[in-house]
N, C-alpha and C positions, 0 to 999 in steps of 0.2 A: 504494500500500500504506500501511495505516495503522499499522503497527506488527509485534510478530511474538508469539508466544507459543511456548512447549514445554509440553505436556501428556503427563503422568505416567501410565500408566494399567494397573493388574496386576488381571486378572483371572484367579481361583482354581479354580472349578469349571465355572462355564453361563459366556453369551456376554453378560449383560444388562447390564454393567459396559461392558464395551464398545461392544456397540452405541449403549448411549447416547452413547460419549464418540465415537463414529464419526460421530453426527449432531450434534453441537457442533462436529465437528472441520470439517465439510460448510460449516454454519452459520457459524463464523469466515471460511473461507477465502472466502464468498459476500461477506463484508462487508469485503474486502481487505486479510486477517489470514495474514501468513505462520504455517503452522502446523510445528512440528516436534512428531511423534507420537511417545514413547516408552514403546513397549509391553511389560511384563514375565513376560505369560500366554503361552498356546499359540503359536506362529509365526502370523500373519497372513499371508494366502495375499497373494501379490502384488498382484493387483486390489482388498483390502480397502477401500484408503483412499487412493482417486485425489487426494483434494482436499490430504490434507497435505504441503506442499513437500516434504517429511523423514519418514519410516519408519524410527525405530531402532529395530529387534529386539532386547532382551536376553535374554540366555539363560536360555530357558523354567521356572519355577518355577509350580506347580500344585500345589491341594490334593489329596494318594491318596485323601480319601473325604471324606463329607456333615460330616464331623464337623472339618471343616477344620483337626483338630492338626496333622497332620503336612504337612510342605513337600515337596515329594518337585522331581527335575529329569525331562527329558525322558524319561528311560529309566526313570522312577521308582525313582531311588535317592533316600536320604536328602538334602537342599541341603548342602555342605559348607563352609570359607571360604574354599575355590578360588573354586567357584562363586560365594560373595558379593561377594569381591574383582572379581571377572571382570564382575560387573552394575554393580557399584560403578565402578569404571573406565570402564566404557562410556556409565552415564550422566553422568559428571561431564565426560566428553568429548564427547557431543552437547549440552551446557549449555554448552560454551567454544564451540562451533562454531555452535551457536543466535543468541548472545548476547539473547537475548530481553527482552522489556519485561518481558513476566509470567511466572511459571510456575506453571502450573495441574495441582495433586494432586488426581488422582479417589480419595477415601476417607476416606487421612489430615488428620488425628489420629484422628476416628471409625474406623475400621479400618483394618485395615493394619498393624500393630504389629507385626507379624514384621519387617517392610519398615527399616525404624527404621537398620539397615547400610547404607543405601543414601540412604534419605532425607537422615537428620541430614545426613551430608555435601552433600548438595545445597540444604538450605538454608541452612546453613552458606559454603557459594559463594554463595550469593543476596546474605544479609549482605554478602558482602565487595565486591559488584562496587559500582561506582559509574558511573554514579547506581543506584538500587539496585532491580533488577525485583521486581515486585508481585509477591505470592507469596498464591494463590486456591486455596481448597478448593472442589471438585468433588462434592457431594455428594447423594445419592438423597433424594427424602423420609424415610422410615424407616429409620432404624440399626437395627444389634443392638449394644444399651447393655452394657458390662460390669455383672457385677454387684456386683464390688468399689465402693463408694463412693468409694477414693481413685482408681482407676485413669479415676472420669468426672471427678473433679477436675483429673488429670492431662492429660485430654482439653481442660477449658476455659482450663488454664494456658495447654497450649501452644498452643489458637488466640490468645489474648491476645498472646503472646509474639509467634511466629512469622506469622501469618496476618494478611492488610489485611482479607477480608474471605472467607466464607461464602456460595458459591452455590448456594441448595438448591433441586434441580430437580423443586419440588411446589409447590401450593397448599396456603395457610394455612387459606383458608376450611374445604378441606376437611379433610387433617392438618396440622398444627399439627408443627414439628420436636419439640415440647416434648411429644408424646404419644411420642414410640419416649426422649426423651433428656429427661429433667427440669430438667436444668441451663440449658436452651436459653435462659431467661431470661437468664441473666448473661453470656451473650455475644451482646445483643438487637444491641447495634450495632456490630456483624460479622456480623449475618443478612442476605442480599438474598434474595428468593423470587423463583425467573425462571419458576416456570409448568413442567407437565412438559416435559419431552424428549418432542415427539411426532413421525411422519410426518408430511410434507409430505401433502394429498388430490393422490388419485390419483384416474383415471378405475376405475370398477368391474369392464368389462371387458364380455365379448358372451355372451348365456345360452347357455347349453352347456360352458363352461369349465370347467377342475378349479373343484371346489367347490359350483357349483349344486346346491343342495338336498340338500345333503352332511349327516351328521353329521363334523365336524371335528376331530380331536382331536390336541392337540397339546404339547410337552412342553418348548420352551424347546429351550434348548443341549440337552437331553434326558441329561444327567450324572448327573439325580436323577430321570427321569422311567419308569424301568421299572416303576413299581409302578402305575402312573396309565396305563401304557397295556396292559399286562397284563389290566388288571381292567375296559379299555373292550371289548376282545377278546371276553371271556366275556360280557361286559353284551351284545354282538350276538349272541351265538353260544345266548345264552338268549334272544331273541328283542325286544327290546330297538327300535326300530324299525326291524326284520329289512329294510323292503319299500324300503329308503332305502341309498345305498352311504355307507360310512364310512371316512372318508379318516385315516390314520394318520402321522402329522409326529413322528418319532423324534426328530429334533435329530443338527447332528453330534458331539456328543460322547458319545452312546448308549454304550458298548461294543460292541463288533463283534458280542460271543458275544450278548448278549442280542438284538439286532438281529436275527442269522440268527433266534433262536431264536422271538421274533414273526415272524418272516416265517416262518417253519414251522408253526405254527398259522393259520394264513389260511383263510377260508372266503370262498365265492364272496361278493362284493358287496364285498371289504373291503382296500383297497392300501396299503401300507406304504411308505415314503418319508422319506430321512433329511429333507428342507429344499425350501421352495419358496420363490422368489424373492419371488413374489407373491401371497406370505401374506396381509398384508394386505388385497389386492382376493376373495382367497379366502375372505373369513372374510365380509366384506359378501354372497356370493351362498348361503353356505351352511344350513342349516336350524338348527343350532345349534352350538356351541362347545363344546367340555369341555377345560379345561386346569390349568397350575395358575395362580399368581395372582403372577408376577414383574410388575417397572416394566412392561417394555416390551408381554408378553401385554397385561397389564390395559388397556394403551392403546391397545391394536390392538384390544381389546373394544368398546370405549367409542368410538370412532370408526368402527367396520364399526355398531355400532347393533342388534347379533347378540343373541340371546336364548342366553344362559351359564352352563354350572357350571365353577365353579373349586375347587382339589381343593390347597388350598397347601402349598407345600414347608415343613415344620415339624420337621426334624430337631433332636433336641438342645436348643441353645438358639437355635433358626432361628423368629423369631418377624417379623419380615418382612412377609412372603408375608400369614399370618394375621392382622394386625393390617388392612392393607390391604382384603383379601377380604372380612371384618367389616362394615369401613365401608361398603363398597359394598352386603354384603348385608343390612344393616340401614336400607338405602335403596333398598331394592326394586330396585336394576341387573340381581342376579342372584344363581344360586342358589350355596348353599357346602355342599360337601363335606368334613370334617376329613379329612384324611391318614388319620389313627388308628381312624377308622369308616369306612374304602372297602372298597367292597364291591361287587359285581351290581347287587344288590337296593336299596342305596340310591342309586348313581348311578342305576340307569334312572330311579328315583323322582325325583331329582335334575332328569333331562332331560325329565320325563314335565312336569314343575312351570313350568320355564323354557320350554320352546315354550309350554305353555297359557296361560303370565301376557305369551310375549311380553319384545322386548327391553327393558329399562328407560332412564332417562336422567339426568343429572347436567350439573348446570354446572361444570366444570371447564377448567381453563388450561392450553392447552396450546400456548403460545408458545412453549415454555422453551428450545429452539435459537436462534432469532432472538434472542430479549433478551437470554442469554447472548453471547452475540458482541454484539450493540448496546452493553451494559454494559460488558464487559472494553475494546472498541474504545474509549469516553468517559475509564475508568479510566487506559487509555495515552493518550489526550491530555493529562490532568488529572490525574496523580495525586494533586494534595493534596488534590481536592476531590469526587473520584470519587465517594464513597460518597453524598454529597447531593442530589447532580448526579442520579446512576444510580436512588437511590431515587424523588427527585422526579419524572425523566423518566419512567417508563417504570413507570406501572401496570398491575397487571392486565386483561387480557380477557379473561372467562371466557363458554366455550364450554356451551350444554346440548347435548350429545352421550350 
C-alpha cells in the first residue's frame, strides 16, 4: 500500500457527483491506495463501493427540489443543528480513524457552501495533525459560478488558503475551468487537469440484447428527468420512429408517483425501467440516444460513439449541463435540445437530424481515474514536490471518440 486517502463526497439531487467519485475511488484502490469513503447524500446500498476499505455513511442530507435552496434530511424535514452536529461528529471521527495522507473534497470551495458546518472543522483537523495531510479539491469540469463577485473571491481565497492543489476532472483543450469560473486564472498553480472520469471499455455485448436498435432514452439519477421522459413518451406515441422499441431508463431517484405514472401511459413497443447495469454497452448497440447532458451521460455518449440528442438540465441558475451540450453541439457530436423549447415536434426533429448526420467524434481525455490516483499516489510520496512532479509526469492522452 502506498498510502491512504478519505474522500468527502455529498451529493444533493442525481447520482453524477458520485458516480464519478465511485470511479476515482475504484481507481485509487487499483493503485494501492487505502481508501476511506465518506458519503453525505442518499445511503449507499451496501454493494456501492467494494473497493473503499471504509464506507462512512453520514446522515443523509438532500436537496427537496431542482432549485437546491432548501437542505431537507431523510424524511424531508428541514436539516437542523442536531443533525449538523451529528454529521459533524461522525466525520471528524472517520478523519481520527483514517488518519490519512490526503483528504480529498469532491466540490468545495466551488460548491458546497451549505456544507461549510462540517467542512471548516475538518480542515481545521487537517491543519493541526502533523505531518500534515494534503488537502485536494475534487472537482467536475464546469461549476455553477456564484454570481456575487465577492462570494468567487471568497472561492479563490480559500483554495489559496486551504487547498495544495485542484483536481479538475476535464480537458482544457476542450473547456477550459476558466469558461464556467473566470477567476480560474489566479489560482493557475493549484490547477492539475487529470482528463475526465470515464468507464473503463467494456466488451459491447451479443446482438439481440437490451438495446439493439433501440431508441434509448435516459434520464440520469432521473430527480430532474420527468419532463424529458414524459415528452419522449408522446414523441413515440405520435409516431416518432413508431416501427423501432424504445427503451425508457427512469433513474433511481425518479419519484415513485411519476414513475407508476409513465409506466401507465405505455404503448406497445415501449418498456420502462428504473437502471441498467449495462448502460453503457447498451447505448453502443442502440439506434440513438436522447438524454440530458450530465459529466457522466455525456461520456457514456462519447464513448458508445451513438448518434445523440441531449435535452440539458437548466433549472434556475443550472447552467452546467448547457454550457457542456453547446460545446459539443457546436462541434457537430450531437444534437441539442433547450429544456425550455421541448416538445414532440422538436425532439423527433431532434432524432430525425442525429441518426441522418450519424454519431459525431471528438478528441477528448478520458484518463481522468487513473491519473487521478497516479497523481494523488506521487503527491503522498512527495509532498513538497508533488505539484511539478504530477504536472510534468503525466500529460495528456486525448482520445477521438
Amino acid at each position: 500500500m502506498t498510502g491512504s486517502v478519505l474522500f468527502y463526497v455529498q451529493h444533493l439531487l442525481g447520482i453524477g457527483h458520485l458516480r464519478r467519485a465511485l470511479r476515482i475511488v475504484d481507481a485509487l484502490a487499483r493503485g494501492g491506495i487505502r481508501v476511506t469513503l465518506v458519503s453525505g447524500g442518499e445511503a449507499l446500498s451496501t454493494h456501492a463501493c467494494p473497493s473503499a476499505e471504509r464506507v462512512v455513511q453520514l446522515p443523509p442530507i438532500r436537496a427537496r427540489d431542482a432549485g437546491f435552496k432548501h437542505l431537507v434530511d431523510v424524511a424531508g424535514r428541514p436539516i437542523d443543528d442536531t443533525l449538523r452536529a451529528t454529521r459533524r461528529a461522525a466525520l471528524l471521527a472517520a478523519f481520527e480513524v483514517a488518519r490519512p495522507d490526503a483528504v480529498l473534497i469532491e466540490g468545495f470551495p466551488f460548491g458546497r457552501r451549505a456544507f461549510r458546518f462540517e467542512l471548516d472543522p475538518l480542515i481545521d483537523a487537517v491543519r493541526s495533525r502533523r505531518p500534515r495531510p494534503l488537502v485536494l479539491c475534487s472537482l467536475r469540469d464546469i461549476v455553477v459560478a456564484p454570481e456575487d463577485p465577492k462570494r468567487r473571491r471568497e472561492i479563490v481565497d480559500r483554495v489559496r488558503a486551504d487547498f495544495d492543489f485542484v483536481l479538475v476532472h476535464g480537458d482544457p483543450a476542450f473547456i477550459a475551468l476558466e469558461a464556467s469560473f473566470s477567476l480560474a486564472p489566479e489560482i493557475a498553480d493549484r490547477l492539475i487537469y487529470t482528463g475526465y472520469v470515464g468507464d473503463a471499455d467494456e466488451p459491447d455485448g451479443a446482438e439481440g440484447t437490451p438495446g439493439t436498435d433501440e431508441v434509448l432514452v435516459s434520464a440520469g439519477g432521473g430527480a430532474v428527468g420527468g419532463a424529458l421522459l414524459s415528452t419522449a413518451l408522446e414523441t413515440r406515441r405520435r409516431g416518432c420512429l413508431a416501427d423501432l422499441s424504445w427503451r425508457l431508463l427512469a433513474g433511481p431517484n425518479l419519484p415513485e408517483t411519476e414513475f407508476h405514472a409513465l409506466a401507465s401511459r405505455l404503448s406497445e413497443g415501449v418498456i420502462i425501467e428504473r437502471y441498467r447495469q449495462e448502460f453503457p454497452q447498451m447505448l453502443r448497440r442502440c439506434r440513438v440516444s436522447v438524454s440530458q447532458a450530465g459529466y457522466n451521460s455525456i461520456l457514456d455518449i462519447l464513448a458508445a460513439h451513438v448518434a445523440a440528442v441531449v435535452v440539458p438540465f437548466a433549472s434556475e441558475r443550472e447552467t452546467e449541463q448547457s454550457l457542456r451540450a453547446e460545446a459539443l453541439a457546436a462541434r457537430g457530436v450531437l444534437e441539442l435540445v433547450r429544456e425550455s423549447e421541448l416538445s414532440p415536434e422538436r425532439l423527433a426533429g431532434a432524432i430525425d437530424r442525429a441518426i441522418a448526420r450519424g454519431p459525431g467524434a471528438i478528441a477528448i481525455d478520458t484518463g481522468g481515474a487513473r491519473r487521478t490516483a497516479t497523481l494523488i499516489a506521487g503527491m503522498i510520496r512527495s509532498p513538497a514536490n508533488a505539484g511539478t512532479r504530477a504536472v510534468g509526469n503525466l500529460c495528456c492522452s486525448r482520445l477521438a471518440i
